[in-house]
DSSP file (Angstrom, degrees, kcal/mol; ACC not computed):
  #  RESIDUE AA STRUCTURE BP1 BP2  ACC     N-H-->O    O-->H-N    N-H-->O    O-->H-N    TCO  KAPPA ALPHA  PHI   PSI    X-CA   Y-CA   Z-CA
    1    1 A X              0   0    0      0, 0.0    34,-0.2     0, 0.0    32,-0.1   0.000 360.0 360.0 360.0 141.0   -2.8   16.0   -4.8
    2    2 A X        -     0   0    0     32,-0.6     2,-0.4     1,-0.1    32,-0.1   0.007 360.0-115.6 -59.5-172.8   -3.1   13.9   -1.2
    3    3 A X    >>  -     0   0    0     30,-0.1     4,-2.7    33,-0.0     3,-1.4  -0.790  18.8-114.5 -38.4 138.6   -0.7   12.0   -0.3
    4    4 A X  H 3> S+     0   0    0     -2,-0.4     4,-2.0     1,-0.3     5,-0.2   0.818 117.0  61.9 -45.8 -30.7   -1.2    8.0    0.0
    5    5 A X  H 34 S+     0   0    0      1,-0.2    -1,-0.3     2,-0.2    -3,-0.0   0.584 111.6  33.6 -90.1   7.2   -0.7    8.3    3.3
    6    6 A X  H <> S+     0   0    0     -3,-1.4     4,-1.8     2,-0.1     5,-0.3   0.632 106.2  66.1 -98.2 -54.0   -3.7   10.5    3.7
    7    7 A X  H >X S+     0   0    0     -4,-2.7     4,-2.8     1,-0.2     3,-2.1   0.992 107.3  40.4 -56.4 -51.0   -5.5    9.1    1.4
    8    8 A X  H 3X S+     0   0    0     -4,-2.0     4,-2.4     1,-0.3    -1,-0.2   0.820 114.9  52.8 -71.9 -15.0   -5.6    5.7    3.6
    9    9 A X  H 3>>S+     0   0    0      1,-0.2     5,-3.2    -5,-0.2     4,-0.7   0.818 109.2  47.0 -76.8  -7.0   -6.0    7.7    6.9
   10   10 A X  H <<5S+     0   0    0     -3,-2.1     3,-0.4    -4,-1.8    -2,-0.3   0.786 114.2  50.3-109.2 -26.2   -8.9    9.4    5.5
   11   11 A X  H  <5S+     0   0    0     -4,-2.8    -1,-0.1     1,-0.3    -3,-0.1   0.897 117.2  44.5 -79.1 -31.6  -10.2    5.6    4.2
   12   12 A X  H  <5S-     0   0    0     -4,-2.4    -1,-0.3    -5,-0.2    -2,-0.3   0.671 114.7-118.1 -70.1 -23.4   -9.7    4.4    7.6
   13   13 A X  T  <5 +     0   0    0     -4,-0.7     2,-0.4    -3,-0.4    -3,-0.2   0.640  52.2 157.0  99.9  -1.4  -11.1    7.0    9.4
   14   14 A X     >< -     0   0    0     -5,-3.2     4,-0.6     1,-0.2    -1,-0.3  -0.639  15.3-178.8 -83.6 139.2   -8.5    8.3   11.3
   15   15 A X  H >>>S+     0   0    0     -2,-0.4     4,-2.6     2,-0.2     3,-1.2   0.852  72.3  58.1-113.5 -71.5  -10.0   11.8   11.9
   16   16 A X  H 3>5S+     0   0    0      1,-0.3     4,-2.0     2,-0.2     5,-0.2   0.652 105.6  47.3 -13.5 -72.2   -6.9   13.4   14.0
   17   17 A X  H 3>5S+     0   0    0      1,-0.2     4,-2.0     2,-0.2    -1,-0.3   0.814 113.9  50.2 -79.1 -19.9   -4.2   12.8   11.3
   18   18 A X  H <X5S+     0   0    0     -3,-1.2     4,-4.2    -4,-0.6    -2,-0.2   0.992 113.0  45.9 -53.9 -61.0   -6.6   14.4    8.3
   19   19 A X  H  X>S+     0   0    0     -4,-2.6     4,-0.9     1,-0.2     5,-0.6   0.960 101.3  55.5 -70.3 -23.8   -7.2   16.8    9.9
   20   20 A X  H  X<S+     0   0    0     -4,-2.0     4,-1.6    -5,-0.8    -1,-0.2   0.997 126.1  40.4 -53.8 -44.5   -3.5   17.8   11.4
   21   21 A X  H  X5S+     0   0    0     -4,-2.0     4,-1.0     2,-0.2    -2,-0.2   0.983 106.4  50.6 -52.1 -62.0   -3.1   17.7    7.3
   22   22 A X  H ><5S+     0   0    0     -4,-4.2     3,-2.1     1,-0.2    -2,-0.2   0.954 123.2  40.5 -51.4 -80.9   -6.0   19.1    6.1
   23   23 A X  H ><5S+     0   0    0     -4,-0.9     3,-0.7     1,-0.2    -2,-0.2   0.734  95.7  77.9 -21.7 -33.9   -4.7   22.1    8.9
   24   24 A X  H 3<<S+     0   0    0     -4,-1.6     2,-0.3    -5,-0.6    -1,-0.2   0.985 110.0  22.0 -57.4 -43.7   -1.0   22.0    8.2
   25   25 A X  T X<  +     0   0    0     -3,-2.1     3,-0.7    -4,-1.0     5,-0.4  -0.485  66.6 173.8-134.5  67.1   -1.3   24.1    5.1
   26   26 A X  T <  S+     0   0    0     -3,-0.7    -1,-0.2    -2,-0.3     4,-0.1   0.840  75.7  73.2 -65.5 -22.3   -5.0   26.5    5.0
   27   27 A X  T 3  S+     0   0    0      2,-0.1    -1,-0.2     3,-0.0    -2,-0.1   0.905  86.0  80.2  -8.8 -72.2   -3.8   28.1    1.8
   28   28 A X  S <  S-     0   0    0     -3,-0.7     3,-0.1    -6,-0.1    -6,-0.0   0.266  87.8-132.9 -48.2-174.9   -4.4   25.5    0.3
   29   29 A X    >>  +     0   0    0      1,-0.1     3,-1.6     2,-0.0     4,-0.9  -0.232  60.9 142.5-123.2  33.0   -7.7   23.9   -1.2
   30   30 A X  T 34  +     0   0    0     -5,-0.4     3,-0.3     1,-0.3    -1,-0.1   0.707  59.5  64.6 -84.5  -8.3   -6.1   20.4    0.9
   31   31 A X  T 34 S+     0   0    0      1,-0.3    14,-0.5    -3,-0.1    -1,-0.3   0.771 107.1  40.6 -78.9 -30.7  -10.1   19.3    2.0
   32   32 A X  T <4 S+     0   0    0     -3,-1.6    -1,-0.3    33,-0.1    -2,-0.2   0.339  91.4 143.0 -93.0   5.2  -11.0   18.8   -1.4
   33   33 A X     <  -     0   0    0     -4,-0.9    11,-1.7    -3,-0.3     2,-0.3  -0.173  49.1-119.8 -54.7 149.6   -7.7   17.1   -2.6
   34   34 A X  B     -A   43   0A   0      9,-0.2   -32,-0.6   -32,-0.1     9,-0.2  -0.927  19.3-127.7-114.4 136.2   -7.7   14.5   -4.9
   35   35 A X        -     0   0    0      7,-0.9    -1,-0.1    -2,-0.3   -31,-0.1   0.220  36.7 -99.0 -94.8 149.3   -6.3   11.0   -4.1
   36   36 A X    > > -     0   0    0      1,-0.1     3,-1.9     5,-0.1     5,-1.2  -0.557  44.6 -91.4 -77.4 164.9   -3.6    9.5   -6.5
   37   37 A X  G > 5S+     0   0    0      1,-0.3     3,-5.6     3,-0.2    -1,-0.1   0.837 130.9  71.1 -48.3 -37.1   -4.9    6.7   -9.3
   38   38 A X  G 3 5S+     0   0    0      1,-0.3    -1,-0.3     2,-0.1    -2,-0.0   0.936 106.1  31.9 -40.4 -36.3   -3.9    4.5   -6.3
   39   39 A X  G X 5S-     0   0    0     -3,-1.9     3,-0.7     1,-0.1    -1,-0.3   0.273 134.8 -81.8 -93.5  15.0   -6.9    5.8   -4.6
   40   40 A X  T < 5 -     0   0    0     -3,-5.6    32,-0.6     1,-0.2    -3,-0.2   0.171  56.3 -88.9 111.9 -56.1   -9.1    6.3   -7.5
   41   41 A X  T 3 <S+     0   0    0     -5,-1.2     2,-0.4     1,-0.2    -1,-0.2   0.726  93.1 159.5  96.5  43.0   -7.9    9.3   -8.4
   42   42 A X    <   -     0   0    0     -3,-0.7    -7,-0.9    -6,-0.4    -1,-0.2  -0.794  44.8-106.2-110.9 139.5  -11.1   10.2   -5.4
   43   43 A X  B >>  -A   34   0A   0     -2,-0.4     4,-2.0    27,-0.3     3,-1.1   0.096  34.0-109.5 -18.6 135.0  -11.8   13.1   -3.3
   44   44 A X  H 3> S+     0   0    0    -11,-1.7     4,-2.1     1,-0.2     5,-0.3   0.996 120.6  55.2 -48.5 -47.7  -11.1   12.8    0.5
   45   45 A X  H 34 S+     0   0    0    -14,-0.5    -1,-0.2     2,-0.2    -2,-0.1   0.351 105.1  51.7 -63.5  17.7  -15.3   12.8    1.0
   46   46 A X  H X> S+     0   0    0     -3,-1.1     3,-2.4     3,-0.1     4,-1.9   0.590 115.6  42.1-100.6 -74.6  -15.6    9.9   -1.3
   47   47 A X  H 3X S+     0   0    0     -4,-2.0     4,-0.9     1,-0.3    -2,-0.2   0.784 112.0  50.8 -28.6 -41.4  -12.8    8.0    0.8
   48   48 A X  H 3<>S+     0   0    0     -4,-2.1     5,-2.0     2,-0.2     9,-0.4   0.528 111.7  49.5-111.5  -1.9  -14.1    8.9    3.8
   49   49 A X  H X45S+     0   0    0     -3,-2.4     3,-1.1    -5,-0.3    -2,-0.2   0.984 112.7  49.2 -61.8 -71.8  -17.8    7.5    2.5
   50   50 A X  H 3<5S+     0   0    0     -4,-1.9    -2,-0.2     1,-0.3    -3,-0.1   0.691 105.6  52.7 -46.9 -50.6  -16.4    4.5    1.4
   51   51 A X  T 3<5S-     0   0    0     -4,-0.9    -1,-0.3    -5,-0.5    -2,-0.2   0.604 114.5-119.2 -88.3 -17.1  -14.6    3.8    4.5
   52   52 A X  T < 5 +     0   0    0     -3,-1.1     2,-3.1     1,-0.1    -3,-0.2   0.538  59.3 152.1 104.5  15.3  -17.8    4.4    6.1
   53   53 A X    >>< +     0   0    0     -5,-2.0     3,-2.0   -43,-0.2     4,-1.9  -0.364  14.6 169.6 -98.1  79.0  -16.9    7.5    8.4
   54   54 A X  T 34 S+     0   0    0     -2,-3.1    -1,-0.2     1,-0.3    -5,-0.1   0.172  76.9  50.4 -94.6  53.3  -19.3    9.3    9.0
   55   55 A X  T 3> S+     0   0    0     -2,-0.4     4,-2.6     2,-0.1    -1,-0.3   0.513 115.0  53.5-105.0 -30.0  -17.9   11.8   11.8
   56   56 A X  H <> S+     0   0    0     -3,-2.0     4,-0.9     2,-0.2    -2,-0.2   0.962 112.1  45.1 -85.3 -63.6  -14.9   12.1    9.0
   57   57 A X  H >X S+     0   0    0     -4,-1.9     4,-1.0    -9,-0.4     3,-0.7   0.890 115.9  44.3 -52.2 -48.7  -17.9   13.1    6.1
   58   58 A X  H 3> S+     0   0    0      1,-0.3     4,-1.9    -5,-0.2    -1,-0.2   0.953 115.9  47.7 -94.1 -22.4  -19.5   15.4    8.3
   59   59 A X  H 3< S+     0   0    0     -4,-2.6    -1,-0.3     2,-0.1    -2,-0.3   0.925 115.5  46.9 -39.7 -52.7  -15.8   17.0    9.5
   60   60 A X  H XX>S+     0   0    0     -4,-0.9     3,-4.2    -3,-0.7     4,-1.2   0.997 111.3  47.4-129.3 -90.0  -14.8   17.2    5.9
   61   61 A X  H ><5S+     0   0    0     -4,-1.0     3,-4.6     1,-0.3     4,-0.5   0.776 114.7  49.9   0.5 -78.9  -18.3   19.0    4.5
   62   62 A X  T 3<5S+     0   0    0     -4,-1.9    -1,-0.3     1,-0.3    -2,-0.3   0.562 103.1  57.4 -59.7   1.0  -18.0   21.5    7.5
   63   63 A X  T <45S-     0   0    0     -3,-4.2    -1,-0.3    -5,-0.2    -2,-0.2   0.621 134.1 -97.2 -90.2 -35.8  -14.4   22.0    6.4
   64   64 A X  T <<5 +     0   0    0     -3,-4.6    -3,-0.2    -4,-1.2    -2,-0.2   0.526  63.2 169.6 118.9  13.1  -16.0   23.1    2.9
   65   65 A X      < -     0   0    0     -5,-0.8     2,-0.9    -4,-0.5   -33,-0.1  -0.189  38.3-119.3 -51.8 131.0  -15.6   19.7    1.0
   66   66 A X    >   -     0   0    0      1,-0.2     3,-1.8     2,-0.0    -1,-0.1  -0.653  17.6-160.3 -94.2 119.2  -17.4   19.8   -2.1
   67   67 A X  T 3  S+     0   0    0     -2,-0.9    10,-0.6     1,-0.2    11,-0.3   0.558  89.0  60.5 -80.3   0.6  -20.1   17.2   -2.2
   68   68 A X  T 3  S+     0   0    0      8,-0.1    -1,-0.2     9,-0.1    -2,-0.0   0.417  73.4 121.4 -98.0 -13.4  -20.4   17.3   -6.3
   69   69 A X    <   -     0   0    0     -3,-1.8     8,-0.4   -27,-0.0     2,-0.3  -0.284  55.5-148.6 -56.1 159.1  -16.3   16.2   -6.9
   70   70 A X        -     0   0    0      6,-0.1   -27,-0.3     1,-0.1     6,-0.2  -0.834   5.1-133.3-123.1 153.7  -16.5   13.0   -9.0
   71   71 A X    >   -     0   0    0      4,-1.0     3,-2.2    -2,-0.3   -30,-0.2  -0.048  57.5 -67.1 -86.4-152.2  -13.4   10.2   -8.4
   72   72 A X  T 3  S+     0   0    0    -32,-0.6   -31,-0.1     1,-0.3   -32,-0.1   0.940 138.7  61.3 -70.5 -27.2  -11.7    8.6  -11.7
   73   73 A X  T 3  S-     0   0    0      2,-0.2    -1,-0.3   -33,-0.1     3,-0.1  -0.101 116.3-115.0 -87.1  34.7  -15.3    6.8  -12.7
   74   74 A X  S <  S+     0   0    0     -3,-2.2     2,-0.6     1,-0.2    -2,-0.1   0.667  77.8 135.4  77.0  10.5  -16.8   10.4  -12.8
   75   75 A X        -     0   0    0      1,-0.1    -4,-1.0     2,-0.0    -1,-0.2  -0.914  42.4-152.8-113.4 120.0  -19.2    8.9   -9.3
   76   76 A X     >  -     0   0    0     -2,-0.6     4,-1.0    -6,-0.2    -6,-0.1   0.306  39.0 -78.9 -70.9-152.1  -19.4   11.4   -6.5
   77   77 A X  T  4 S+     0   0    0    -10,-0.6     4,-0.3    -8,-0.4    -9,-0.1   0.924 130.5  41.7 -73.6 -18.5  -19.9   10.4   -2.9
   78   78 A X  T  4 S+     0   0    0    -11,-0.3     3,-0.4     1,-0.2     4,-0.4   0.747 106.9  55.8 -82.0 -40.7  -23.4    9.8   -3.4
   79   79 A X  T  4 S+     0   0    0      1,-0.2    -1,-0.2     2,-0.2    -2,-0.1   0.567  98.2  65.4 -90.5 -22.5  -23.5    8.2   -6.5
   80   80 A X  S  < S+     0   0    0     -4,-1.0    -1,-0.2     1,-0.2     6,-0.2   0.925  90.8  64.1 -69.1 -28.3  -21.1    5.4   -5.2
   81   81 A X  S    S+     0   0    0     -3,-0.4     2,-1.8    -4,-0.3     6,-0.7   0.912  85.3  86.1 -68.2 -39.3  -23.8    4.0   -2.4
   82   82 A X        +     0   0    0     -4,-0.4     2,-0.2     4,-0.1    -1,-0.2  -0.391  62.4 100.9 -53.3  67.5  -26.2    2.9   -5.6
   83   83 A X  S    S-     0   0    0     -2,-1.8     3,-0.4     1,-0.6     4,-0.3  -0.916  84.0-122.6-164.3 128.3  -24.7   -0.1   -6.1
   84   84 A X  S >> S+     0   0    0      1,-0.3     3,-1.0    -2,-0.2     4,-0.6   0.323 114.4  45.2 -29.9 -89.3  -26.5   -3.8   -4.7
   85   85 A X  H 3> S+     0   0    0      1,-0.3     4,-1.5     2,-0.2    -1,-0.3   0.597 119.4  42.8 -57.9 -34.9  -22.9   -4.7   -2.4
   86   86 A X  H 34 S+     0   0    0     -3,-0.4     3,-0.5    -6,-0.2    -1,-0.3   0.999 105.7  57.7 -74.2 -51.2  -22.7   -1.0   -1.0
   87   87 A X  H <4 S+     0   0    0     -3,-1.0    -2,-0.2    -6,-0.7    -1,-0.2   0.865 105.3  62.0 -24.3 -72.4  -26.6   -0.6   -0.3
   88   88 A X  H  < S+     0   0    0     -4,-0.6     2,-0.3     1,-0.1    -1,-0.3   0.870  78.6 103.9 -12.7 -66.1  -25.9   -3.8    2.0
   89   89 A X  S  < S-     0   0    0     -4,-1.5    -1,-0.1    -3,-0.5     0, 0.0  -0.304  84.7-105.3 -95.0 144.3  -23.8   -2.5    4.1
   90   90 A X  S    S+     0   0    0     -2,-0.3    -1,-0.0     1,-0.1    -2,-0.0   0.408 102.6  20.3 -52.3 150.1  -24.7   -1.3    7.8
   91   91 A X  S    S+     0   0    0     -3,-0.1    -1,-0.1     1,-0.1   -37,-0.1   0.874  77.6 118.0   8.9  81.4  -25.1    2.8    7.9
   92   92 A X  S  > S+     0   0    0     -4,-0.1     4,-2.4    -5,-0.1     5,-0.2   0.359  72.7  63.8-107.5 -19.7  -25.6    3.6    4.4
   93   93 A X  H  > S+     0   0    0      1,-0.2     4,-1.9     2,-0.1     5,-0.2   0.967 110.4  35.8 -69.2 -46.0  -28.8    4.9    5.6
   94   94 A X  H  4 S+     0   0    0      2,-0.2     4,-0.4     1,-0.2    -1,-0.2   0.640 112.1  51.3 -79.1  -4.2  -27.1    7.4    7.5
   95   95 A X  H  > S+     0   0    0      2,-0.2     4,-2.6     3,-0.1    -1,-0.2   0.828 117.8  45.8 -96.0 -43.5  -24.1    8.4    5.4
   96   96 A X  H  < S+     0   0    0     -4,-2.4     4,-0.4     1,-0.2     5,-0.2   0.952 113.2  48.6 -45.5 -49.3  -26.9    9.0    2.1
   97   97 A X  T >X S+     0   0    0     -4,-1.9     4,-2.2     1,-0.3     3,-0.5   0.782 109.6  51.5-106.9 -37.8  -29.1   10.7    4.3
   98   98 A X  H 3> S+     0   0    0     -4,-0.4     4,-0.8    -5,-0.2    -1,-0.3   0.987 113.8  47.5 -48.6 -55.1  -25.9   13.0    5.6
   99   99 A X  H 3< S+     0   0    0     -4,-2.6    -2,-0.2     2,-0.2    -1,-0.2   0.244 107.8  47.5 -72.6   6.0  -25.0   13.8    1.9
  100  100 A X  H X4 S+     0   0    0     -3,-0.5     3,-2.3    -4,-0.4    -1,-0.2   0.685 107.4  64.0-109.8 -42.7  -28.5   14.8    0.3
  101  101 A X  H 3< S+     0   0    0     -4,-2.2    -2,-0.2     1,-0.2    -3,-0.1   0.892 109.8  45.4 -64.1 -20.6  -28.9   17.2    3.7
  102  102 A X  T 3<        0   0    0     -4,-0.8    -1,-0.2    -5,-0.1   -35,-0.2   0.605 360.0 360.0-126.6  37.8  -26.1   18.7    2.3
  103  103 A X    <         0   0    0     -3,-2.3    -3,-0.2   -36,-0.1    -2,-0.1   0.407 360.0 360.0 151.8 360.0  -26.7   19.1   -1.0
């Protein structure tokens, strides 16, 4: 499980402290952790979709993130942009267009 305090750097964007996390412990699976109910109960690459960061998405992929985790509504990273208020908003083109190249 993430921490909260992860979960919200990875929603912000903060690339540095994810990764010092994501690093701290490779044993672990920690690129694919999943966020507490606070968060969704969502993948960091769902967060870091959301939050609209896409040097963070393509970090987190190339880390080995698995673009097919679902959050608590069972919608992966991809599946969240299909929705009229996300579609709006400015680089959606480019964060979809990240997530189909990679799978």
């Amino acid at each position: 499980v993430m921490p909260d305090y992860i979960a919200k750097e990875v929603a912000w964007g903060r690339i540095k402290s994810v990764l010092k996390w994501i690093n701290t412990n490779r044993a672990e699976d920690r690129v694919n952790a999943i966020s507490s109910a606070k968060w969704m109960g969502a993948p960091a690459l769902v967060l870091a979709s959301i939050g609209g960061c896409l040097e963070l998405m393509t970090l987190l992929l190339q880390l080995g993130a698995n673009i097919n985790t679902r959050d608590c509504r069972g919608l992966t990273a991809i599946q969240g942009f299909f929705s009229p208020p996300e579609l709006a908003k400015q680089g959606v083109s480019d964060r979809i267009r990240l997530l189909l190249s990679w799978g």
